[in-house]
Structure formats: structure tokens, C-alpha cells
C-alpha positions in Angstrom: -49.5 26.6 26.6 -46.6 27.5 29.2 -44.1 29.4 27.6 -41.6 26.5 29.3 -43.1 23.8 27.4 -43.6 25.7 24.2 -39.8 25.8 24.3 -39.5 22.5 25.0 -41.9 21.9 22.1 -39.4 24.3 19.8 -36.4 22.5 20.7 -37.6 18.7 20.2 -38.7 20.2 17.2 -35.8 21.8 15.6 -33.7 18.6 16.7 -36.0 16.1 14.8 -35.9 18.8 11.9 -32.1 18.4 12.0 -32.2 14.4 12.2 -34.5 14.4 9.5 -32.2 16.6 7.3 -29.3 14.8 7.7 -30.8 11.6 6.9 -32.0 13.1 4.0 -28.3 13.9 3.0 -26.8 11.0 3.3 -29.0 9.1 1.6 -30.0 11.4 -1.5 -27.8 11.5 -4.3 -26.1 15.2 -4.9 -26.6 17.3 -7.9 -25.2 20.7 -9.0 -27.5 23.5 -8.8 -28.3 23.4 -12.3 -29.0 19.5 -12.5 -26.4 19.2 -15.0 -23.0 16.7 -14.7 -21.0 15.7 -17.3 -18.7 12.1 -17.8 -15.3 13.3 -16.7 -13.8 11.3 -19.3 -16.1 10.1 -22.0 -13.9 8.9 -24.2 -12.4 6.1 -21.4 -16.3 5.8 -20.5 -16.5 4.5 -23.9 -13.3 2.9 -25.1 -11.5 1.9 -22.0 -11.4 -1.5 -24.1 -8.0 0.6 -25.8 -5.9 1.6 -23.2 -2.4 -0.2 -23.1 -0.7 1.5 -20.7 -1.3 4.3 -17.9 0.9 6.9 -16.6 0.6 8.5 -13.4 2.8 11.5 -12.8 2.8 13.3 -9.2 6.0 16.0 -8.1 8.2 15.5 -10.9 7.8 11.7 -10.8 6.3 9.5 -12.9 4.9 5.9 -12.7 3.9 4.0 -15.6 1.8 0.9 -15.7 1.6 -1.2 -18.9 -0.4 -4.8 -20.7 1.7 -6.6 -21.7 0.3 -9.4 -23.6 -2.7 -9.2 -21.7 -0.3 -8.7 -18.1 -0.2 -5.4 -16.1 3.2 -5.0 -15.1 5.7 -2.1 -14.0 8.1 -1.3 -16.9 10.9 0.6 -14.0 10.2 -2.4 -11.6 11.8 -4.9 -14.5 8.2 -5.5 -15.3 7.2 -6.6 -12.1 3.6 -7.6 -11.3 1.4 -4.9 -11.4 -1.6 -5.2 -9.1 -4.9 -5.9 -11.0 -7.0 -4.7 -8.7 -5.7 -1.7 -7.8 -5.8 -0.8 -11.5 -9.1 -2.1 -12.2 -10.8 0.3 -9.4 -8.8 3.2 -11.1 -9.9 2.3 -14.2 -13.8 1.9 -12.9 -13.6 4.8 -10.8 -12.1 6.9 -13.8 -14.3 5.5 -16.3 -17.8 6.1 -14.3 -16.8 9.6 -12.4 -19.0 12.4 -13.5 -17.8 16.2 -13.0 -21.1 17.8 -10.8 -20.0 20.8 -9.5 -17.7 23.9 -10.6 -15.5 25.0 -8.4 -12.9 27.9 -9.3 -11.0 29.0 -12.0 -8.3 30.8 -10.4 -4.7 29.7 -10.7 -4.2 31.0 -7.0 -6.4 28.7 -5.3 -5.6 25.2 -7.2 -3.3 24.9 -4.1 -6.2 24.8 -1.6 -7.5 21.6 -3.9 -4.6 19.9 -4.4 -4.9 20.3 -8.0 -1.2 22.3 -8.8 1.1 21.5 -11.1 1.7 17.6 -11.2 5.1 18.3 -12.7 6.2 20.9 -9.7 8.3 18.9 -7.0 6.4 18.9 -3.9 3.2 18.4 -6.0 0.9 16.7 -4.5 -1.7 16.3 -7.7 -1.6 13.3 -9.8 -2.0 13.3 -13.7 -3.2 10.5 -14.8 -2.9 9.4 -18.2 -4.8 6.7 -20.1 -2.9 5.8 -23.3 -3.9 3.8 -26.2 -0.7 1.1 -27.9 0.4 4.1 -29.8 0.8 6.3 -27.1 -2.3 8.6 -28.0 -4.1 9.5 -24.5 -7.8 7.7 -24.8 -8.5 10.2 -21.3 -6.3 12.3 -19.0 -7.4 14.1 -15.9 -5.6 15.7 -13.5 -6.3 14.6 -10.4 -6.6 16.2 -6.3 -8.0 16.5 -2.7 -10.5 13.9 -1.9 -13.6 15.5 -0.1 -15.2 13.2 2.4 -18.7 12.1 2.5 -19.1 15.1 -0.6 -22.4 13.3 -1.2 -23.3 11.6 1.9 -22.1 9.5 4.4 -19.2 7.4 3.0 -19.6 9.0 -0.9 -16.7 10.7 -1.3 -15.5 13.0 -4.2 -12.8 14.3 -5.4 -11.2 17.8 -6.6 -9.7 17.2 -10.8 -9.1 19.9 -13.4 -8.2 19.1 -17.0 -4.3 19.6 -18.3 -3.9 22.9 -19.5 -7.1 24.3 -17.8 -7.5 26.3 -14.1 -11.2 25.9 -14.2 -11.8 23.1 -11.4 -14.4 20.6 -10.5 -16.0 18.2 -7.9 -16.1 14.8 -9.1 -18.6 12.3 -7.8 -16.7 9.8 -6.6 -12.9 8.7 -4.8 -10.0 8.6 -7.2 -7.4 7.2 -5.9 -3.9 6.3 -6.8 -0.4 8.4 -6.6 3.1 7.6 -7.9 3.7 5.7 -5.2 5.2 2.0 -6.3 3.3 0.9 -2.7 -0.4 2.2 -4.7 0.7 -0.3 -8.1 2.2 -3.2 -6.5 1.1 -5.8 -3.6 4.6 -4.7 -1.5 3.7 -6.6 1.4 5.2 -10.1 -0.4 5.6 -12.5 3.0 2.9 -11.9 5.4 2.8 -14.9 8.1 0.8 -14.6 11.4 3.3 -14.6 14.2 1.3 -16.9 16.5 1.6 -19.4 13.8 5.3 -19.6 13.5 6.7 -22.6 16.0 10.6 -22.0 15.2 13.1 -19.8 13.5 17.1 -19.9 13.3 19.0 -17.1 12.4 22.3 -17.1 10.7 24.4 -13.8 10.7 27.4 -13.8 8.3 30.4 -14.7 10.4 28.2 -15.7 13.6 27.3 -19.0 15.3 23.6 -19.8 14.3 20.7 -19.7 16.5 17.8 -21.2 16.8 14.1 -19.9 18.2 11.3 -21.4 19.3 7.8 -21.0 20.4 7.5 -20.6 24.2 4.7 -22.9 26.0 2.3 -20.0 26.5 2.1 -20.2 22.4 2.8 -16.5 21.9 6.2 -15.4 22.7 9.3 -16.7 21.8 12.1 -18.0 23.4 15.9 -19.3 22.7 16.0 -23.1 22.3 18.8 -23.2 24.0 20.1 -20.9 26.2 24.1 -20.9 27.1 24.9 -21.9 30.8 24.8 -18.5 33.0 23.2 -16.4 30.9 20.0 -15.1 30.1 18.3 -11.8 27.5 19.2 -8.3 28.5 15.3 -7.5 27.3 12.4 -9.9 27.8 11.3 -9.1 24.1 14.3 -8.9 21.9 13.6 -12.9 20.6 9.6 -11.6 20.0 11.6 -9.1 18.0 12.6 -11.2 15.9 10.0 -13.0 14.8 7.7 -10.5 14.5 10.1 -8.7 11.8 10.5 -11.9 10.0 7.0 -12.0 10.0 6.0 -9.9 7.1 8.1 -8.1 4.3 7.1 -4.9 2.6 9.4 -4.0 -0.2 11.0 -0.6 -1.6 11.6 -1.4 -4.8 12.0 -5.1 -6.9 14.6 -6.0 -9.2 15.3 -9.7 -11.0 17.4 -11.6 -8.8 21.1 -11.2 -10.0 23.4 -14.1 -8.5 26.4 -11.7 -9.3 25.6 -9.0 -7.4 28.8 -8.3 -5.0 26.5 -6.7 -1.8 27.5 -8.1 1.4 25.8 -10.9 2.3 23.9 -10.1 5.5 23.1 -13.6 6.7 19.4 -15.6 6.9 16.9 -15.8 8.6 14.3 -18.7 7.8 11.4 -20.2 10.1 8.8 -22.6 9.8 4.9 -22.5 10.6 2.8 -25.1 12.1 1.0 -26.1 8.8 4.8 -26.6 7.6 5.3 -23.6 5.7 8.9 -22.9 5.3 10.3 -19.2 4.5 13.8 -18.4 4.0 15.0 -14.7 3.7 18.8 -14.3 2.0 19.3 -11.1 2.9 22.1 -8.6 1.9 23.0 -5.0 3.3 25.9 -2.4 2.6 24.6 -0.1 5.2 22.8 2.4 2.9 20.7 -0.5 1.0 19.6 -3.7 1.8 17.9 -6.8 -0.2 16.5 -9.8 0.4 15.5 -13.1 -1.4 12.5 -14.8 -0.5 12.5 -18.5 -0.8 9.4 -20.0 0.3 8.3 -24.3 0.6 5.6 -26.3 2.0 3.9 -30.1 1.7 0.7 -31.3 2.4 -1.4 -28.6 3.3 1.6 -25.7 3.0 2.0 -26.4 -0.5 -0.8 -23.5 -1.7 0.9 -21.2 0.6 4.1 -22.1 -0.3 3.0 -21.7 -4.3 1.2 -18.8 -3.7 4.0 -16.7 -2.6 6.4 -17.8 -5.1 4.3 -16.5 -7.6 5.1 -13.2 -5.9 8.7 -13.7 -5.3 10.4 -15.8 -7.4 12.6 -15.3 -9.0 13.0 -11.6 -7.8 15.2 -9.7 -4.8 13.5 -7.1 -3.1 14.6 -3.6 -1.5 14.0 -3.5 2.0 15.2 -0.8 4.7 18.5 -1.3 6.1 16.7 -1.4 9.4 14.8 -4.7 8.5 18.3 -6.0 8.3 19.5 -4.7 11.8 16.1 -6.2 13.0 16.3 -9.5 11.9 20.2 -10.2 11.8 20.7 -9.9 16.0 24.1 -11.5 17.2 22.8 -14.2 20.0 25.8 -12.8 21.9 24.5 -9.1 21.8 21.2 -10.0 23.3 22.6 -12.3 26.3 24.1 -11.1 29.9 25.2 -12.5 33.0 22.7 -14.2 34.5 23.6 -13.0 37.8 23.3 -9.1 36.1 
């Protein structure tokens, strides 16, 4: 054989070799060296059944999730709606995980894993606490880095240590979840597809209302009626509009408190095609703003309509003052000369 194809031979070769191992990989399950793993929690593995209330702490800051009467909600939200899901995957994911690899021991490198002090500002590890009615902890982990495709192609694991140890481990699966509200809580409470919104009106405090309307090309937006001589400094400031009125992710919830002395902002409502009808209230001093949601439909709007006042009434929602600036636009701030 030519030396030329024999090292043609050896490089086909050592490329199928590769394909063939990496298949392998990401297809095989991982196991330590040893063959040994152990349930993470075994205690939640077997009596998850008893856990009343969860507490995730992360920097300094602590979350907590409890069942009440057979209802997750968020006790610091005024027992707001938890979401289900989002707690049912952490509970599943918590539940099954099984420690298969040891990683270090030293205090110096839990940094490197995510896995420092969950009580340290800054911290970016979680503790996560399962807790029986009385408060007793049925499983607690704490909890760090995810490692990507750890066993495989898209089987991740993730970095935990137990409280009050430094030794470390891989887990064999994602566990995720921080003390972020946005992790516990569907924040994203009005989410309407601009292309099926037909009009809006807008109604600053103190200002001549508006009105908006869908353009004849069905996707951008246009004044339904323009003043004499005048026409929008910027093609897109109406889309503007609509697009921010268009969904509303929230801060933080409270109940609704009709004695509240914030400055009322104005409203903003608009209507879809299928009829659905959503009015924001909205209220701003400058460094906070609110809004109440106030959503109604017939015929086939109704569901919509119902299923986003299980969401929002009832409640007022923290929103960034720059929602407020967004939606609340003075007509006369966005016109010009028409000869300009």
C-alpha cells in the first residue's frame, strides 16, 4: 500500500473512531468511576407527600413558597399564585437527582461551582429547603453551576453540596430555580399578539384622549385621526404603543388597594379582533409604577377574558416606570408640522 493512501486510510479511520465515540456518549448513561451514586435527597425521594412549604435562599435573600389548603402561593407576594409547574419540576427534579460523581472538598474552590455561601450577598448558590407543616426540613441541598450536556447531549447536571459540608458533588440532572419572584410566579400576566389587536385609545391624566387603530397593511398602527397639518415625528412611535401594551411582566404583586394615593398615570385599554377587551389603570410617582389589569370578552373572548382574570383580579401589579413612559405618550408630543 502507498504510504499516501495508508494515511488516507489512518485519517478516515481515526474520524469514524471519533464519530463512533461521541455517539457513544451521548447516548450512554454516565456513572462514576466506581459505579456507585447515591439519592441526593432520600428522604424527599420518599416522603415528598410532607412537604408544606419550600424555601429558597440565594445572596442574602430568601423566597418562600407555601400549600395552602392544597394552594401554592407566595406568602411576601400577599399569597399570590405560585406557579405549579415550576414547582412541580423542582420538586421532580429534586426528588429523582442522584449524587454520581465527587468533586472537591475544598472551601477555596466552591466558588469555581457556584456552590458558596447562599447567605453571602453576591451569592449566586441557592439553598433550597423542603419543609414539613412544622417547619422540620424533609430535604435541603444546596444548590450550584449547571454543567451542560454532563451526561450527553442535552443531560445536564448540576454542581450541589450539603449545608454545613465543603465536600461537592455532580448531580445527574438540571436543578433549577433561584430567588427570583420571575422563577415562582407566571409574571408575564397580559400577553396579546400584536397583529391581533384592531384599536387602542390612550388616556393620559390631564390629556385629550386618543385613539389607535390598525393600518390597512394589518401590521402597523396608525392614528385614527390625525389633526389637520400635522403628521408623527417617527414612523413607529404609534407601533410603540401597542407593542408595550401588548404584554405585561410584573415586578412584584400586591392586592389591589383602592386607597392608595399614587398618582394616577392614565389608561391605556384596546380591543382584539375576537373582542377581547384589556384595560390597564396605571399609576406612577416616578420611582414606582402600578398597574390594574381589567380584562372582558363575549362570545368567543369570554375564555380569554376569564382566563386572565384568574391571574389578575383583583391584584395591582409593579411594573417599571418605563412601561409607564411607554404607554402613556401625549398625542401632542408625537405630532409635527406637516410641512417639517
Amino acid at each position: 500500500m502507498k504510504p499516501r493512501n495508508f494515511a488516507t486510510l489512518l485519517v478516515v479511520a481515526v474520524i469514524s473512531l471519533a464519530v463512533a465515540i461521541s455517539a457513544y456518549v451521548t447516548t450512554q448513561p454516565w456513572t462514576v468511576s466506581n459505579g456507585k451514586s447515591e439519592a441526593m435527597l432520600p428522604t424527599l425521594k420518599t416522603s415528598g407527600d410532607k412537604v408544606a412549604s419550600i424555601e429558597i435562599e440565594q445572596g442574602g435573600k430568601v423566597l418562600k413558597l407555601t400549600n395552602q389548603d392544597g394552594k401554592w402561593i407566595i406568602p411576601s407576594q400577599e399569597n399570590y399564585p405560585a406557579n405549579v409547574d415550576a414547582i412541580r419540576t423542582l420538586m421532580v427534579s429534586a426528588s429523582q437527582a442522584s449524587l454520581v460523581e465527587r468533586k472537591t472538598a475544598r472551601k477555596d474552590r466552591l466558588a469555581l461551582l457556584g456552590l458558596t455561601d447562599p447567605k453571602q450577598s453576591g451569592s449566586t448558590a441557592r439553598l433550597i429547603r423542603f419543609l414539613d407543616a412544622g417547619g422540620a426540613p424533609v430535604g435541603e441541598i444546596i444548590v450550584g453551576n449547571k454543567k451542560n450536556d454532563a451526561f450527553g447531549a442535552s443531560k445536564s447536571g448540576t454542581y450541589v453540596r450539603r449545608p454545613g459540608e465543603t465536600q461537592t458533588w455532580l448531580a445527574d440532572r438540571a436543578i433549577d430555580g433561584s430567588a427570583q419572584l420571575k422563577d415562582w410566579a407566571k409574571t408575564r400576566v397580559v400577553d396579546v399578539p400584536t397583529d391581533t389587536i384592531k384599536t387602542a385609545s390612550i388616556e393620559v391624566a390631564g390629556e385629550p384622549a386618543y385613539t389607535i387603530e390598525r393600518d390597512a397593511d394589518g401590521k402597523s398602527f396608525k392614528l385614527s385621526q390625525m389633526p389637520a397639518g400635522k403628521k408623527l415625528k417617527y414612523v413607529n412611535s404609534v407601533d410603540e404603543i401597542i407593542e408595550s401594551a401588548s404584554y405585561v411582566d410584573f415586578l412584584n404583586v400586591r392586592k389591589a388597594n383602592p386607597s392608595d394615593t399614587m398618582k394616577t398615570a392614565g389608561k391605556a385599554t384596546f380591543e382584539t379582533d375576537k373582542g377581547l377587551k384589556v384595560e390597564l389603570d396605571l399609576k406612577s410617582d416616578g420611582k414606582q409604577a402600578w398597574v390594574s389589569i381589567i380584562p372582558t370578552g363575549q362570545g368567543d373572548a369570554k375564555k380569554d377574558a376569564d382566563a386572565m382574570s384568574a391571574l389578575v383580579s383583583g391584584w395591582e401589579f409593579e411594573i417599571p416606570p418605563a412601561k409607564v413612559t411607554s404607554l402613556m405618550k401625549k398625542q401632542a408630543d408625537m405630532l409635527e408640522d406637516a410641512g417639517s
